[in-house]
DRENVEX-903037 format. One line per 2 residues: number of its first residue (from 1); for each residue z, y, x of C-alpha. Coordinates in nm, 2 decimals. Layout:
<recs>
NUM) Z Y X ~ ...
</recs>
This chain:
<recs>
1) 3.38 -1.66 0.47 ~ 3.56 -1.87 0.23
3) 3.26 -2.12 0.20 ~ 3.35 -2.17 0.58
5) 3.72 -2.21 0.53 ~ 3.62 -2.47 0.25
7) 3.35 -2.60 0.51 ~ 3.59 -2.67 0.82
9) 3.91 -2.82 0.56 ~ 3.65 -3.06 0.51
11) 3.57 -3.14 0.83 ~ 3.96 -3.13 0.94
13) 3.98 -3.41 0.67 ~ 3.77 -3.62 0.87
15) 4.04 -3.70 1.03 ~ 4.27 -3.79 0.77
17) 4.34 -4.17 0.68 ~ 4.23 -4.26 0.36
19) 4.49 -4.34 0.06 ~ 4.53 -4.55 -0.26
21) 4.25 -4.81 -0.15 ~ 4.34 -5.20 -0.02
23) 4.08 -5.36 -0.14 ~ 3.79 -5.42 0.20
25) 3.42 -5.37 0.05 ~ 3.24 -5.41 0.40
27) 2.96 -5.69 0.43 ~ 3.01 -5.99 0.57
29) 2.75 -5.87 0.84 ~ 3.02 -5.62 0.95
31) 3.25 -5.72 1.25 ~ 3.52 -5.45 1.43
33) 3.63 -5.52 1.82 ~ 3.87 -5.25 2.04
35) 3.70 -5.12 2.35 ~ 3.93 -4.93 2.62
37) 3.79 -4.53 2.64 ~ 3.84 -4.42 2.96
39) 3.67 -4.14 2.96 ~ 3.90 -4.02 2.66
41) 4.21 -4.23 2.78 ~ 4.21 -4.42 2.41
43) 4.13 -4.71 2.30 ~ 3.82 -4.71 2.03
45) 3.76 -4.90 1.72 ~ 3.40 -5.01 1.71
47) 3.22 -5.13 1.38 ~ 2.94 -5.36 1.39
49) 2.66 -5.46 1.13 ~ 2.41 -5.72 1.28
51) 2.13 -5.80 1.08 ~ 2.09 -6.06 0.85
53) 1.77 -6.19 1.03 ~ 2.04 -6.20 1.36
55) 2.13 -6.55 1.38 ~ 1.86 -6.76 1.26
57) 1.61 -6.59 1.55 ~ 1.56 -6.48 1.91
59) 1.49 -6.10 1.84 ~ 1.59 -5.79 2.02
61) 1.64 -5.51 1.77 ~ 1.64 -5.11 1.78
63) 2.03 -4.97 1.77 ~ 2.19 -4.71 1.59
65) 2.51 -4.52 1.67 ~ 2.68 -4.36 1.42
67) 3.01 -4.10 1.37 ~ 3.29 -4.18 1.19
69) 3.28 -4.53 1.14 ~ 3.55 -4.51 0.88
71) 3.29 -4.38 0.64 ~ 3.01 -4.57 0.71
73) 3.08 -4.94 0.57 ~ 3.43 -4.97 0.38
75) 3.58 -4.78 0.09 ~ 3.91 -4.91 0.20
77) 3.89 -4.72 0.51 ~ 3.70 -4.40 0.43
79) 3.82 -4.05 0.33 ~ 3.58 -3.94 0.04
81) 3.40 -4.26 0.00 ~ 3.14 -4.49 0.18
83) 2.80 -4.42 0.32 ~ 2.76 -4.81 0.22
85) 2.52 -4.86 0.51 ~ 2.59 -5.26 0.50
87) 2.46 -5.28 0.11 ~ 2.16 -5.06 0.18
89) 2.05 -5.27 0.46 ~ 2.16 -5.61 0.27
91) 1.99 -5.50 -0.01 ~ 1.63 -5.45 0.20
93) 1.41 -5.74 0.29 ~ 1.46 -5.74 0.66
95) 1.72 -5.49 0.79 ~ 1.58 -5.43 1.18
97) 1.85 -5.25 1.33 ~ 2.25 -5.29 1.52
99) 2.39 -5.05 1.35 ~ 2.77 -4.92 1.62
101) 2.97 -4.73 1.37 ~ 3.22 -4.58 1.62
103) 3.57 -4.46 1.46 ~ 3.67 -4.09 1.49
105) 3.95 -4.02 1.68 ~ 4.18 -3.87 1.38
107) 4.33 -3.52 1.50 ~ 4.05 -3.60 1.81
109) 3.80 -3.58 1.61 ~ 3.67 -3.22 1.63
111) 3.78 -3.23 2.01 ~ 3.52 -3.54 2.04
113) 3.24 -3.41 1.84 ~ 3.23 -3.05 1.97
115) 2.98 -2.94 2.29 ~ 3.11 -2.64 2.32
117) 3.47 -2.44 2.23 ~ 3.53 -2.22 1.95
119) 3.74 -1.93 1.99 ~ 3.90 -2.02 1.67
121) 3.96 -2.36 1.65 ~ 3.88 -2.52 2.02
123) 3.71 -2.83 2.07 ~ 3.49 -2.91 2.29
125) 3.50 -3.23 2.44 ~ 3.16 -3.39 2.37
127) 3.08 -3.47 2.72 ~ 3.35 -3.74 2.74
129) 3.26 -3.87 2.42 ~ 2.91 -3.95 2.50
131) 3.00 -4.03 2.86 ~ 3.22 -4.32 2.68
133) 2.92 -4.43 2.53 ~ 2.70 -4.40 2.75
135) 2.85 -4.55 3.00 ~ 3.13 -4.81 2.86
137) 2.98 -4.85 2.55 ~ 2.65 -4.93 2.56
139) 2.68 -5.11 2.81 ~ 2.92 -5.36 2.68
141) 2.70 -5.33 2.32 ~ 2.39 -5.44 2.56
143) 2.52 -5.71 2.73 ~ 2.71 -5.86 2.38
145) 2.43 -5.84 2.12 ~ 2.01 -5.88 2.19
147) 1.95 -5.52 2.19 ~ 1.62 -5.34 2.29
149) 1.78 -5.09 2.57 ~ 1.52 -4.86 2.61
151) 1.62 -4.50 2.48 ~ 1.29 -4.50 2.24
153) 1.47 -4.78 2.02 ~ 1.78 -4.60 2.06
155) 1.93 -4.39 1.75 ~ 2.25 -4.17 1.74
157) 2.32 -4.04 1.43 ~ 2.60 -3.87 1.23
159) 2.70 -3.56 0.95 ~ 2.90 -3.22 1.00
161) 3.04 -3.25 1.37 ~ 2.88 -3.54 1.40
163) 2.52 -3.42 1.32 ~ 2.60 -3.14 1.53
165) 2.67 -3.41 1.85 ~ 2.41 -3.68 1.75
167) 2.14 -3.32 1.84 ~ 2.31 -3.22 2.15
169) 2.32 -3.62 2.26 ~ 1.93 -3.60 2.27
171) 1.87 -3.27 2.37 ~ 2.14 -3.36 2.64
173) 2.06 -3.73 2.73 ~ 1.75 -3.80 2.62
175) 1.69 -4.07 2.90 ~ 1.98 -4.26 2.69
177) 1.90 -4.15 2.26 ~ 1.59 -4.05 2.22
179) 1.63 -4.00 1.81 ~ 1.90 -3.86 1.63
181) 2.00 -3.85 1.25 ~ 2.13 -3.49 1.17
183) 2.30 -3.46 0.86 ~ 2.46 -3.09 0.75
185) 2.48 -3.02 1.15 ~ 2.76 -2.77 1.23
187) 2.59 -2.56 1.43 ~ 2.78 -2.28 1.29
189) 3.09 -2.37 1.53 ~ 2.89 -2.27 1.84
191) 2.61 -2.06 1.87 ~ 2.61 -2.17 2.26
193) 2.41 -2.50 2.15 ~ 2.07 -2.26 2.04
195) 2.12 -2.15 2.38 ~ 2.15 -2.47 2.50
197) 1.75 -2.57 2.38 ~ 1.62 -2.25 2.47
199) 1.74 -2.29 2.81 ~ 1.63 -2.66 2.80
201) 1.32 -2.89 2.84 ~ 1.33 -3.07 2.52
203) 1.11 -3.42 2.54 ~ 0.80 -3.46 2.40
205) 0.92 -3.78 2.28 ~ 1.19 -3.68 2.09
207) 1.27 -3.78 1.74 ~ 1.48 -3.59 1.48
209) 1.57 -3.64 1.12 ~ 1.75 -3.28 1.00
211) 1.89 -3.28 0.63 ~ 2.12 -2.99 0.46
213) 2.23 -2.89 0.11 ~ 2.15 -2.63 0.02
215) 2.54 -2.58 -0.17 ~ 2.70 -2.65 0.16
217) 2.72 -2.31 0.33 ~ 2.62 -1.99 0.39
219) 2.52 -2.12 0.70 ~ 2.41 -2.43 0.68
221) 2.06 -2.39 0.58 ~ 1.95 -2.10 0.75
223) 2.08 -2.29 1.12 ~ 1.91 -2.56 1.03
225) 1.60 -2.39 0.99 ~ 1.70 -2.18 1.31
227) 1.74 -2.46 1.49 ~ 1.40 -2.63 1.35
229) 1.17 -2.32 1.45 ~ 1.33 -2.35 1.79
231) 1.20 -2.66 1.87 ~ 0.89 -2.64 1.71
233) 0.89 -2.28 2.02 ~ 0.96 -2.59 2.25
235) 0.67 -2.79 2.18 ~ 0.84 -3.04 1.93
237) 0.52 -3.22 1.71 ~ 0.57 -3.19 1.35
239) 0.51 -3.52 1.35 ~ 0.82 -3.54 1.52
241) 1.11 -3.39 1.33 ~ 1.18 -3.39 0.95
243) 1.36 -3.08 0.79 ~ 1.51 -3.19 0.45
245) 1.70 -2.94 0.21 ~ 1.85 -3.14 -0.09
247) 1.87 -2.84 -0.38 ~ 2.24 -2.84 -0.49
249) 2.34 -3.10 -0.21 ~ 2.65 -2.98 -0.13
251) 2.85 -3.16 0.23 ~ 2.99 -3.45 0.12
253) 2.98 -3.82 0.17 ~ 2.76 -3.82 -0.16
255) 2.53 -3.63 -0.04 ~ 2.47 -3.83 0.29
257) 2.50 -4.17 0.12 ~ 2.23 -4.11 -0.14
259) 1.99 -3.98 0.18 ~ 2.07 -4.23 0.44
261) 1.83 -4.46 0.36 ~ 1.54 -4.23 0.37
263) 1.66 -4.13 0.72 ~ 1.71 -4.51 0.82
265) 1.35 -4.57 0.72 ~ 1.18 -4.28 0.90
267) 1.42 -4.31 1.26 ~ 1.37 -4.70 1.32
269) 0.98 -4.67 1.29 ~ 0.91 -4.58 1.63
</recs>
């Protein structure tokens, strides 16, 4: 139990605002823009990385959503340091995908990220978060940027909480996300979400990219290979899911920084 009390102080700190940094260390292919969340009566910060190929052609490119925006692009903003998404994909030839880094909610957070309540620490308001996005703000990201709509170039990706919501988005809306990044999913705060895909008809077409520590929980591994063997049950190709266990990865921005790219690669070839 006290790797779990360790576990959830560190996804409480999520929601913390990061101190002692000033200095911005985003790309200049990152912009930010404020979108009105009904469904969660707030207003949203939205992060956006265009490629680099963006404004000197006529493409429509694959899009990726991703948790926590804080954490993704700028050290200035995040808790424990930067996924540094914008210098990976700067750094690669030809970077193919909008990559929406939307912001957590601060003491929202676990509320926004969670399917499902937990008797201990509630939650449980996942529904509205993806109704936001699936319905306020995709639609404005579609209509701003050229984006290839259809759910097999769509991506929703994210760690702890938000692994645990980027595999219930698909499982749940799979017209909508039809791959998700699942990085050190907490599917220790609800066992209601195994019951979820065994109850469920999970689509052939589904794509999902799991990865764990094995130093992050008691837990952590042995869900994630719960959860694997379930959807291999439901018909899930091989070919379709990777189940990555980093020896001595333990749950921390380091771990999903130094993996990210790997995971970028594999989702956006379709």
């Amino acid at each position: 139990m006290k790797f779990r009390h360790l576990l959830f102080t560190f996804i409480l700190s999520f929601g913390c605002t990061a101190l002692g940094h000033t200095q911005s260390t985003a790309s200049a292919q990152v912009s930010t823009f404020s979108i009105e969340a009904p469904q969660l009566q707030t207003i949203k910060t939205i992060w956006v990385y265009l490629p680099k190929t963006y404004s000197d052609s006529t493409n429509s490119y694959p899009v990726f959503y991703m948790h926590d925006a804080q954490n993704l692009f700028d050290t200035a903003s995040s808790f424990a340091g930067e996924w540094q998404i914008d210098e990976y994909l700067d750094s690669i030839a030809e970077s193919h995908s909008i990559i929406i880094g939307i912001e957590h909610g601060n003491d929202q957070r676990m509320h926004e990220l969670t399917p499902y309540s937990n008797e201990k620490y509630g939650g449980g308001n996942a529904d509205a978060y993806l109704d936001f996005i699936i319905k306020t703000l995709k639609p404005h990201i579609d209509t701003t940027y050229r984006t290839l709509k259809d759910s097999k170039y769509t991506t929703i990706f994210g760690s702890s909480l938000g692994g645990l919501l980027s595999f219930y988005a698909v499982i749940k809306h799979p017209e909508t996300f039809n791959n998700a990044g699942v990085f050190s999913p907490s599917f220790w705060f609800s066992k209601d979400i195994f019951d979820l895909v065994s109850g469920s008809h999970v689509s052939a077409d589904s794509r999902f990219y799991f990865l764990a520590g094995s130093q992050e929980s008691e837990t952590m591994v042995p869900d994630q290979q719960k959860m694997v063997a379930l959807l291999l049950k439901k018909g899930v190709s091989r070919d379709q899911l990777q189940n990555i266990i980093i020896e001595g990865g333990q749950h921390n921005e380091a771990l999903w920084r130094e993996n990210s790219p790997k995971a970028y690669q594999w989702l956006h070839k379709n």
